[in-house]
N, C-alpha and C positions, 0 to 999 in steps of 0.2 A: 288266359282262362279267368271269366269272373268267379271271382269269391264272396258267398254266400253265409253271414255268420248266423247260425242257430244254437241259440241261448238255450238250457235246459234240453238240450237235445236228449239227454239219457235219463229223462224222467218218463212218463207215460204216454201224453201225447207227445211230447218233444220226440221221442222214437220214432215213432211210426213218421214224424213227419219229417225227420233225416233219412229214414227210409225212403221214402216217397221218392224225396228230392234226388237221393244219392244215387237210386237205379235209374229215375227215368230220365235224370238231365246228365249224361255222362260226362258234359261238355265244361261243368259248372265244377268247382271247388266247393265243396260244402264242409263248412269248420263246424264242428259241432263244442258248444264252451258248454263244461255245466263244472258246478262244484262239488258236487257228488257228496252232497246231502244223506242220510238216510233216501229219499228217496229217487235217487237216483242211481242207476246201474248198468254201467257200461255192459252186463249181461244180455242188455233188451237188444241189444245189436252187434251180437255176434255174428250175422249172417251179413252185415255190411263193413265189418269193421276195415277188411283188408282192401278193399276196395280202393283202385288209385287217385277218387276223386275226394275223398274221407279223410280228412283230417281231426282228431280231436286233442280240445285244451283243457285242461284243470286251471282253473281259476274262478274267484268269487266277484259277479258283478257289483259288489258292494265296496270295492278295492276301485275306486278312481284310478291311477296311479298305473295301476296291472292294467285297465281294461283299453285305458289311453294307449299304449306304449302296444296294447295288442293292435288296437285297429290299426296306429300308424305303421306296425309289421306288414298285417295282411293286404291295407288298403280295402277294404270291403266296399263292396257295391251295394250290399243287401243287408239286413238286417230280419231276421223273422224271432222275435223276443217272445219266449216262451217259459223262461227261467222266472219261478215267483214259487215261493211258500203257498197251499193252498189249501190245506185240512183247516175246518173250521174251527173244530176242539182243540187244536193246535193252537190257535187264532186266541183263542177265548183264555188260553193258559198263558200263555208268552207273547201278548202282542208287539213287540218289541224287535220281536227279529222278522217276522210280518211287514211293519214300518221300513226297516233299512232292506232287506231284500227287494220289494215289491215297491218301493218309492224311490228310497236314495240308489237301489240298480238300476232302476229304471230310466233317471234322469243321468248318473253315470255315462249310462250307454245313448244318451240323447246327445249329451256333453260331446260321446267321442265323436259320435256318427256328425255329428254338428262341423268339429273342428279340421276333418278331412275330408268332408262335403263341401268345398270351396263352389264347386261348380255341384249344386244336388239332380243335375238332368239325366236321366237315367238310372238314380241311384233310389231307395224303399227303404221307408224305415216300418215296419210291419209288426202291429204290436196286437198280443191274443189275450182278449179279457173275460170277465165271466157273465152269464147273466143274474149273478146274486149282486151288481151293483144297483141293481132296480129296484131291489127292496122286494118287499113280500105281495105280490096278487090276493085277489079274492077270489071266488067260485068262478069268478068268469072273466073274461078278457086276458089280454097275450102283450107279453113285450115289445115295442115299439123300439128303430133306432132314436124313434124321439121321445121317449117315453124318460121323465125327469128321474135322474138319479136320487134311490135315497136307501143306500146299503146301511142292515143291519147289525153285521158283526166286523170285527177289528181285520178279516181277513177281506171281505168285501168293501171296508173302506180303504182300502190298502190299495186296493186293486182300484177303487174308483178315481183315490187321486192319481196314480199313474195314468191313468188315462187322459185325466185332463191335464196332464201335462203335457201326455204326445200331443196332445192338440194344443196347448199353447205354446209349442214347440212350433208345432206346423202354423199355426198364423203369425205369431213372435218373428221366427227366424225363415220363416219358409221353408222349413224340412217336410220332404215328402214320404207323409206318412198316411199311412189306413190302419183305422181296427177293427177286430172284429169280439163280438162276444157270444159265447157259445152256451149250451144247455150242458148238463150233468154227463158226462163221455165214462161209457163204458165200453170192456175189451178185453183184448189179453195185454198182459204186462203192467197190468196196473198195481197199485201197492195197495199190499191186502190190508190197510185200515177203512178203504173205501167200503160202502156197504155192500155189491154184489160180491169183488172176491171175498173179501172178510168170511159173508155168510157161504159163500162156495167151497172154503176150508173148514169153518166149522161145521158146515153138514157133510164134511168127507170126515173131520172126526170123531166126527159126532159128539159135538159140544154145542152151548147153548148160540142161537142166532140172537143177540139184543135189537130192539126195534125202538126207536124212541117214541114217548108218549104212548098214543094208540094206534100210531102206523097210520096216521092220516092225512101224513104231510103230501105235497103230491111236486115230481120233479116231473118234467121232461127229459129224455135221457137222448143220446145221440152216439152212433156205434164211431169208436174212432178213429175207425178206417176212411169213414166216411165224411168226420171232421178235418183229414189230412184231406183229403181230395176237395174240398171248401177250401181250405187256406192254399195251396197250391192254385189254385183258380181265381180267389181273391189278391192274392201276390203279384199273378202275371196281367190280371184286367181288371181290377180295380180302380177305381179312382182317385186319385192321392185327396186326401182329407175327409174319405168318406167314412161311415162305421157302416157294419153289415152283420145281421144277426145270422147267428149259423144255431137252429134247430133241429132236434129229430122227428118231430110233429109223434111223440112218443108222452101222452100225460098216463103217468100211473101213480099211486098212492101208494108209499111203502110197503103198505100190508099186503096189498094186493100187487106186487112187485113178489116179495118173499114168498109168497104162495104161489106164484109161479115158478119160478125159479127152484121149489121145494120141488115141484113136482118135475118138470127138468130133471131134476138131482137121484129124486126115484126113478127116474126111468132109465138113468145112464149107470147108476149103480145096484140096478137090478134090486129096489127094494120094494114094500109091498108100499103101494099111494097111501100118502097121507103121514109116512114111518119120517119125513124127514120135516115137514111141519109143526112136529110135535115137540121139536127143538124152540120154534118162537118163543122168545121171553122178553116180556115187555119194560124196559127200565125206565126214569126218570128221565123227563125232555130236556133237551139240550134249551141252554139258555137264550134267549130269543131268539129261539126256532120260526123264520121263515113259515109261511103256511103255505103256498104254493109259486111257484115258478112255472113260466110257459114262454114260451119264443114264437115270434111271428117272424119266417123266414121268409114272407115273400119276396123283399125288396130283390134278394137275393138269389130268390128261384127266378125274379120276371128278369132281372138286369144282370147275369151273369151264366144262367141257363142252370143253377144247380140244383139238385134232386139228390136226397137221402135214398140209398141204393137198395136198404135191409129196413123190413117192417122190424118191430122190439122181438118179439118172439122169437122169430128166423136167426136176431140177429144174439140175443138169448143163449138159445143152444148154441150157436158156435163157440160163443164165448165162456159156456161150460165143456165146453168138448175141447177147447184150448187148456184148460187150467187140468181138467183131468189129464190130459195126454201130456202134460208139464207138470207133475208131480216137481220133479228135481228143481225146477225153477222155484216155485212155490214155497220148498224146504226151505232153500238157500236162502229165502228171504227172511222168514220167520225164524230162521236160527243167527240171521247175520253173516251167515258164509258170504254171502253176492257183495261184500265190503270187503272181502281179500282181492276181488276180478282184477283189479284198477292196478292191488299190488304187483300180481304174479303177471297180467299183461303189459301193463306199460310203464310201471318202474324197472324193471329188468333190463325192457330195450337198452 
């Protein structure tokens, strides 16, 4: 059986894309490693956990040492690296653990993949970035895989050297690697410091929604069910040394994000339009705030056949119909509960 290691599998996308992997390939071993971070919670995959092909590890890819002595256990064929620090205000407070997570993990796991890839034929090193390595857009034009790197904040330069080093990995030593970078992924199971759950809990308790500046920034957003089904595609027919942008062809401007989403919110909570808008409160802009992000997915649609499933809206209300119908999930996390799971499930075994 090949074995498949996925880094950060029990954070937000790392989930759903152990999901992905672990139902439709029965055939394959998939190790799910993360170090279970604050944001990470072996909760988001309770419905695969028992599963015979699911294995998971607690370990920190910033631990040389640990992460060597794992690959030489498993012997991994695969690599889909998904494990990095990614909150920007996070970024802007501590960038320090930004650096060793998202660089010195990085190259860790290049290190190992390197030293038991004697023969790399057949073997992926698959590494998931963002598209804030681009730096900030104007009113118009879209990201390019060729478009020069020039990231903003400590969490984007973090992520961009990683990057260049998969790739000086893959020309250096010949490791067969691809990346990809994707737009802004919203869903269920995400951690409510991002902006839609964040505001999806406070407009169920009816507490204030903060919007930075004047809610003019404008993301591309990508549902992430539909960023698993890109990387599960880019994994299996990919190119080794290619980069491939994964978008949702979704531009909205904050403000105009939360006013939909407000009104969503009325409607599933039977309240009168306009009762959950009223919550917006505008605070002080995040320190070099980005002014716009956009992905140009064609490379991607024309040379691999993929297509975003869910227009924003469609994809919208599900993803408030998820968080509503997951109350308990949602508690857990904002009380801290979802940090005993790890205990009572798999210290015990």
């Amino acid at each position: 059986m090949k074995s498949i290691l996925i880094t950060g599998g029990a954070g937000f996308i790392g989930s759903h894309v152990v999901r992905c992997f672990v139902r439709k390939y029965p055939h394959l071993r998939i190790v799910n490693l993360d170090k279970l971070t604050y944001a990470g919670n072996l909760a988001n995959l309770f419905d695969v956990e028992k599963e015979p092909n699911y294995e998971f590890i607690k370990a920190d890819i910033v631990d040389a040492e640990a992460i060597s002595e794992i690959f030489r256990q498993y012997q991994f064929d695969a690599v889909i690296h998904l494990a990095a620090e990614s909150h920007v205000d996070r970024s802007i407070s501590n960038p320090m653990e930004f650096i060793f997570t998202n660089i010195v993990g990085t190259v860790n796991l290049l290190n190992a993949a390197r030293e038991i890839w004697q023969n790399p034929e057949g073997k992926r090193f698959y590494h998931i970035s963002t598209d804030e390595v681009y730096g900030s857009l104007g009113e118009t034009g879209l990201f390019l895989e060729s478009t020069a790197y020039d990231p903003r904040s400590p969490y984007s330069a973090s992520k961009a050297s990683s990057d260049h080093l998969v790739r000086a990995y893959h020309h250096t030593y010949k490791l067969p690697v691809v990346i990809s970078n994707c737009s802004n992924n919203y869903g269920s199971f995400q951690f409510p410091e991002k902006l839609i759950p964040l505001s999806i809990n406070n407009i169920r308790q009816n507490k204030p929604i903060p919007i930075y500046g004047k809610g003019e920034n404008i993301r591309d957003w990508l549902y992430v069910e539909d960023h698993a089904s890109a990387i599960d595609l880019i994994f299996h027919e990919g190119k080794d040394g290619e980069t491939y942008n994964i978008g949702g062809n979704n531009e909205w401007t904050n403000i105009h994000l939360i006013r939909a989403l407000c009104r969503v919110m009325d409607k599933k909570l039977d309240r009168p339009t306009g009762d959950s808008e009223k919550l917006i409160t505008f605070v002080k802009d995040r320190a070099g705030h980005d002014l716009r992000y956009a992905i140009d997915s064609s490379k991607l649609q024309k040379e691999l056949g993929w297509q975003p499933s869910l227009q924003f809206e469609e994809g919208l209300e599900k993803t408030v119909e998820w968080y509503l119908s997951n109350e308990s999930w949602m508690n857990n996390i904002t009380s801290g509960e979802y940090q005993k799971y790890y205990d009572t499930q798999y210290n015990k075994r």
